[in-house]
C-alpha positions as CSV (number, residue, x, y, z in Angstrom):
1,X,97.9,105.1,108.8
2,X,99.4,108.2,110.2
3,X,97.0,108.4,112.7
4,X,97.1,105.0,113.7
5,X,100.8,104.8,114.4
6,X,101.1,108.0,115.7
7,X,99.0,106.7,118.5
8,X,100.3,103.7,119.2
9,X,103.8,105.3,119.1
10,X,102.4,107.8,122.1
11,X,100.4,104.9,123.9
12,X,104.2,103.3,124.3
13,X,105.8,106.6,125.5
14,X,102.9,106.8,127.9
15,X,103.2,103.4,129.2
16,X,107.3,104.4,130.0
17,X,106.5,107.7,131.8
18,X,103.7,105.1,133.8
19,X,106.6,102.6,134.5
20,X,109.0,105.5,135.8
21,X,106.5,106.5,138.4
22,X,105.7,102.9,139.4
23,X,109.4,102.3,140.0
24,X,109.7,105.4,141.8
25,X,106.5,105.4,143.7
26,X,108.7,102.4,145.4
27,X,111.6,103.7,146.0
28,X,113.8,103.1,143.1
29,X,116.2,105.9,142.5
30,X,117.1,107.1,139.0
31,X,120.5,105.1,138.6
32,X,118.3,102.0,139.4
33,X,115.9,102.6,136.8
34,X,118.3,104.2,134.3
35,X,118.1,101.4,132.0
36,X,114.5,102.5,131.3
37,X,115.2,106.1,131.3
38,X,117.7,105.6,128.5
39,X,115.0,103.5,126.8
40,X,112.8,106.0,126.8
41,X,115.4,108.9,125.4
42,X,116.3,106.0,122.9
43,X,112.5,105.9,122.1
44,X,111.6,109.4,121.7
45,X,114.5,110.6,119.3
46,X,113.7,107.3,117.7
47,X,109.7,109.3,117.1
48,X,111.0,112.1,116.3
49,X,113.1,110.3,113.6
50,X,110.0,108.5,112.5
51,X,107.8,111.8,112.3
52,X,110.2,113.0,109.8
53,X,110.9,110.5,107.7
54,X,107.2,110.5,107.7
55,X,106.8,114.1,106.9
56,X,109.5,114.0,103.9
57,X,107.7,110.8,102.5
58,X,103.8,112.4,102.7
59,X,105.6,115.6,100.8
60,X,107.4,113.7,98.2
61,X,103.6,111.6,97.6
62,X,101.9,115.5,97.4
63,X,104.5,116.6,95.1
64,X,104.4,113.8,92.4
65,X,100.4,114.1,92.8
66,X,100.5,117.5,92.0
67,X,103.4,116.9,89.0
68,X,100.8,114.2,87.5
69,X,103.4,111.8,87.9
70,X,102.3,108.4,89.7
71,X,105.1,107.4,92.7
72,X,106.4,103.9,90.5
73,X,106.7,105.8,87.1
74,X,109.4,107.7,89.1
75,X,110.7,105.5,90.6
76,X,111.8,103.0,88.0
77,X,113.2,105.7,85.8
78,X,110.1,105.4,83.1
């Protein structure tokens, strides 16, 4: 799962950084594409959000392996 979103998260950051140089490959200045530059800012802190939220989630999962203690017992308070 990690894997797989991790990739498609970088195949859409790629695809931006593509866009950008086909916009300015014709001319476009960076006020006329700065919608799409402040998509892409929006998009990466957005990752980097994701990536940690990830990170804390996989380390709680490794901690309550390693306690014995299965993620729903936990959770619901049993």
């Amino acid at each position: 799962m990690k894997d797989g979103f991790r990739k498609s998260i970088l195949f859409g950051e790629s695809h931006i950084k593509f866009e950008v140089d086909i916009y300015k490959n014709f001319g476009l200045t960076d006020e006329e594409i700065k919608p799409l530059l402040e998509f892409h800012e929006n998009l990466k802190r957005c990752i980097e959000r994701r990536e940690r939220t990830l990170k804390w989630i996989y380390k709680q999962i490794e901690e309550e392996k390693k306690e014995g203690e299965g993620i729903n017992e936990n959770t619901t308070g049993n």
